[in-house]
LUMRO-288087 format. One line per field, with one value per residue: x, y, z of N, C-alpha, C, O in turn; residue number from 1; residue in three letters. Coordinates in steps of 0.05 Angstrom, whole numbers, m for minus. Example, Ala and Ser with C-alpha at 12.3 -4.5 7.8 and 13.67 -1.06 7.14 Angstrom:
% residues 2
nX	(264,257)
nY	(m114,m45)
nZ	(156,142)
caX	(246,273)
caY	(m90,m21)
caZ	(156,143)
cX	(264,258)
cY	(m66,1)
cZ	(156,157)
oX	(285,268)
oY	(m66,23)
oZ	(169,161)
num	(1,2)
residu	(ALA,SER)
This chain:
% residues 88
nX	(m337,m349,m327,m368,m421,m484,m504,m551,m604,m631,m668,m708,m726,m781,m794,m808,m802,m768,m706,m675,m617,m583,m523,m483,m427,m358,m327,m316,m361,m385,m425,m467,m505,m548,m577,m545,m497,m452,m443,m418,m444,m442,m427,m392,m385,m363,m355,m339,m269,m229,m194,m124,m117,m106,m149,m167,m156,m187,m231,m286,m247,m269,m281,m323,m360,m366,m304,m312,m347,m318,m274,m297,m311,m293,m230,m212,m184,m191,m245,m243,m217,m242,m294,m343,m338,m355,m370,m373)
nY	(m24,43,93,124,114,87,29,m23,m70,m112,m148,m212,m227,m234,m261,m221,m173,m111,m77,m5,23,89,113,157,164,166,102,37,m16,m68,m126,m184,m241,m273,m324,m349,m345,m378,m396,m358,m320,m257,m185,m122,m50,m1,71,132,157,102,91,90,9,m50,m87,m143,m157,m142,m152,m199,m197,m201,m250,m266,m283,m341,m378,m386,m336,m298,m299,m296,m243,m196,m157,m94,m61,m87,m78,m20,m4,m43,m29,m59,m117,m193,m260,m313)
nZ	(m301,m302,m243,m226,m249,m270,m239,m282,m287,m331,m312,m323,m390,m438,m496,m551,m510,m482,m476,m450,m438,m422,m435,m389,m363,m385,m404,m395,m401,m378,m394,m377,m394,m349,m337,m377,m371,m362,m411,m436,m461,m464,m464,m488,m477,m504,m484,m508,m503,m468,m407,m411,m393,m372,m392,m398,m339,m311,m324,m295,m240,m190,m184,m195,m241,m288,m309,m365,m384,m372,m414,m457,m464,m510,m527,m505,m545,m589,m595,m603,m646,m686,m679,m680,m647,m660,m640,m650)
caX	(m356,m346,m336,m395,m437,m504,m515,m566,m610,m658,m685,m712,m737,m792,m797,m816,m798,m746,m691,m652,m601,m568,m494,m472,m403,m346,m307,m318,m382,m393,m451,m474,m539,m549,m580,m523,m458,m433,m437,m403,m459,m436,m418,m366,m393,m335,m369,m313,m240,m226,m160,m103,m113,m105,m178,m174,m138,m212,m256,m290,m232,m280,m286,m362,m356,m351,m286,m329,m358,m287,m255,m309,m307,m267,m208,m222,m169,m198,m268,m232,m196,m258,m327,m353,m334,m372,m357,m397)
caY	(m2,72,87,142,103,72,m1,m28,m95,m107,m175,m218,m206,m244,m252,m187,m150,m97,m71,2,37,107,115,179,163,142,83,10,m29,m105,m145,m214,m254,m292,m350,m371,m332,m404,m403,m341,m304,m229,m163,m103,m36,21,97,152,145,96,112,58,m10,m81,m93,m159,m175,m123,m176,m210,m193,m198,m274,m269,m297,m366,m373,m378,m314,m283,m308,m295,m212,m185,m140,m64,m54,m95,m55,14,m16,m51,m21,m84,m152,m206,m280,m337)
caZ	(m304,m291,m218,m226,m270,m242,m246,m288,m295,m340,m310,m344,m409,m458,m527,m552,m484,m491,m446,m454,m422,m437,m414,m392,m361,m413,m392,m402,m388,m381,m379,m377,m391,m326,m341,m398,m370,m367,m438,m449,m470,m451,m479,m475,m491,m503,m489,m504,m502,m440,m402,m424,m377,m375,m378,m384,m311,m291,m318,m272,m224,m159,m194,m195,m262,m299,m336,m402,m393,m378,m432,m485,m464,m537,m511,m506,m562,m613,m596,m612,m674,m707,m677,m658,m644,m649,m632,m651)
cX	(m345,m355,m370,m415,m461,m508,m537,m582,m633,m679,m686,m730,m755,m791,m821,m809,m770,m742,m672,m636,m585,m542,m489,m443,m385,m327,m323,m338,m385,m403,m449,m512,m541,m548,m562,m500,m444,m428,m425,m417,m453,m427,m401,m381,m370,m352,m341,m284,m228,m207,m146,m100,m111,m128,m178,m162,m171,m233,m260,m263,m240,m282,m315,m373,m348,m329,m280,m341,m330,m280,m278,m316,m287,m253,m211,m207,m182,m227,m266,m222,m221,m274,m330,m343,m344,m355,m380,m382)
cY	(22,72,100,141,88,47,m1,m64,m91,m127,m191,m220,m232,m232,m228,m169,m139,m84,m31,16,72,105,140,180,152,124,47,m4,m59,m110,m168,m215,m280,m317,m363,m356,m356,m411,m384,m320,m267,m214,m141,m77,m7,50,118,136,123,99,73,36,m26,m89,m123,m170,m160,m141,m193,m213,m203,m236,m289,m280,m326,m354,m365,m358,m292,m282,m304,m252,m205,m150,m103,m56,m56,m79,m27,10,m20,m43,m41,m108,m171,m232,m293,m359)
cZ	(m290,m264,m218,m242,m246,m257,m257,m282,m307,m338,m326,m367,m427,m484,m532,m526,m492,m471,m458,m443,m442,m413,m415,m380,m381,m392,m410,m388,m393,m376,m383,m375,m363,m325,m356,m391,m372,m396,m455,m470,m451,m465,m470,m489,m478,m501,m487,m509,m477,m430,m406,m394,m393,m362,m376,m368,m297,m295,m305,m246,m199,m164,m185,m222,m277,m310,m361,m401,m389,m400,m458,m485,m482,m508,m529,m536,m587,m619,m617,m637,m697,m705,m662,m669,m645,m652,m628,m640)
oX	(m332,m375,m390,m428,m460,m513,m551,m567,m651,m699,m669,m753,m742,m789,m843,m817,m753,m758,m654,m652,m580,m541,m489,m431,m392,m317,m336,m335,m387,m407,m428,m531,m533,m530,m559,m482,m422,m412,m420,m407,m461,m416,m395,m388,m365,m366,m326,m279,m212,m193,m154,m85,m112,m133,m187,m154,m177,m251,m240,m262,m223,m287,m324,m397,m324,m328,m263,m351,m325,m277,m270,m323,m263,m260,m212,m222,m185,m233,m279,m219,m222,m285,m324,m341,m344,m332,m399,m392)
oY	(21,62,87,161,81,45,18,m81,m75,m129,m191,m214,m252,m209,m222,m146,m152,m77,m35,28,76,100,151,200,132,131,42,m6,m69,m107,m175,m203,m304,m331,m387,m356,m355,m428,m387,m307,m259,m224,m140,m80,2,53,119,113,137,115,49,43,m26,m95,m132,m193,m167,m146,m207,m234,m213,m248,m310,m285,m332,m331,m352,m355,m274,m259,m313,m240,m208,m136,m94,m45,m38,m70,m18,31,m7,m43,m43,m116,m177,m232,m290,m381)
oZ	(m268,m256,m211,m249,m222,m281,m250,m273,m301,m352,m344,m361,m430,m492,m521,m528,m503,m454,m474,m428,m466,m389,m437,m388,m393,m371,m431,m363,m416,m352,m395,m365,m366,m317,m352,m408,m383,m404,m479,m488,m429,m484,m446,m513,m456,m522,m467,m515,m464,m443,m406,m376,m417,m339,m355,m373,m274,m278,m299,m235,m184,m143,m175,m222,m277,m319,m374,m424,m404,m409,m479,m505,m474,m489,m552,m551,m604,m641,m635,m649,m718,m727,m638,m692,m621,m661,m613,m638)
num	(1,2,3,4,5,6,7,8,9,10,11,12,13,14,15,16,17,18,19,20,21,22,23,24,25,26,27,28,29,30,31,32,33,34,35,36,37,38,39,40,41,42,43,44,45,46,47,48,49,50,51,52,53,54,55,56,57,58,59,60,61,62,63,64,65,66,67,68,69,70,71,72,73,74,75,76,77,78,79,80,81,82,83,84,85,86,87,88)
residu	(UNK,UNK,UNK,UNK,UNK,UNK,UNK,UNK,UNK,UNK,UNK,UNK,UNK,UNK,UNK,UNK,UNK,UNK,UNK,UNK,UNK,UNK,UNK,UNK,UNK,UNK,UNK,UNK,UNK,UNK,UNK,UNK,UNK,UNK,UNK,UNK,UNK,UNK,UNK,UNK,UNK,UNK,UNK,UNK,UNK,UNK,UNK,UNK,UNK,UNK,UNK,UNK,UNK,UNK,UNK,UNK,UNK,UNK,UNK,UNK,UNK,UNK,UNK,UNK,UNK,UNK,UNK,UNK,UNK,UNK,UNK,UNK,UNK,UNK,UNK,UNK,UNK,UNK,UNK,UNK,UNK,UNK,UNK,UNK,UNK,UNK,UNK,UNK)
């Protein structure tokens, strides 16, 4: 996440309850769903051009993260390339 970006959470959420965020820094944002990050439920959202890294050595870097939610984050590239990613 952008250093000058403000954290979000949106708790947790019931059927029908809705969550939204506006981004105003560009860079690279990652979330996770709490309860199932072990299952690799998480998302990558690209705002702007981001500057050229090796994002994924930045995911979960602090290794606050399962494995399976590492490894199921699509790579910034393929974001910028296709729109969106998805992964069933």
């Amino acid at each position: 996440m952008p250093k000058a970006a403000k954290s979000w959470d949106s708790d947790y959420l019931l059927p029908d309850e809705s969550f939204s965020v506006t981004f105003t820094e560009q860079g690279v944002y990652d979330y996770y769903c709490i309860p199932h990050e072990h299952a690799g439920i998480v998302g990558r959202i690209v705002v702007g051009e981001p500057e050229a890294h090796d994002w994924t050595k930045l995911t979960g870097a602090k290794g606050d993260l399962p494995e399976e939610a590492v490894r199921a984050f699509p790579m910034v590239e393929d974001i910028m390339t296709k729109g969106i990613v998805r992964r069933a």
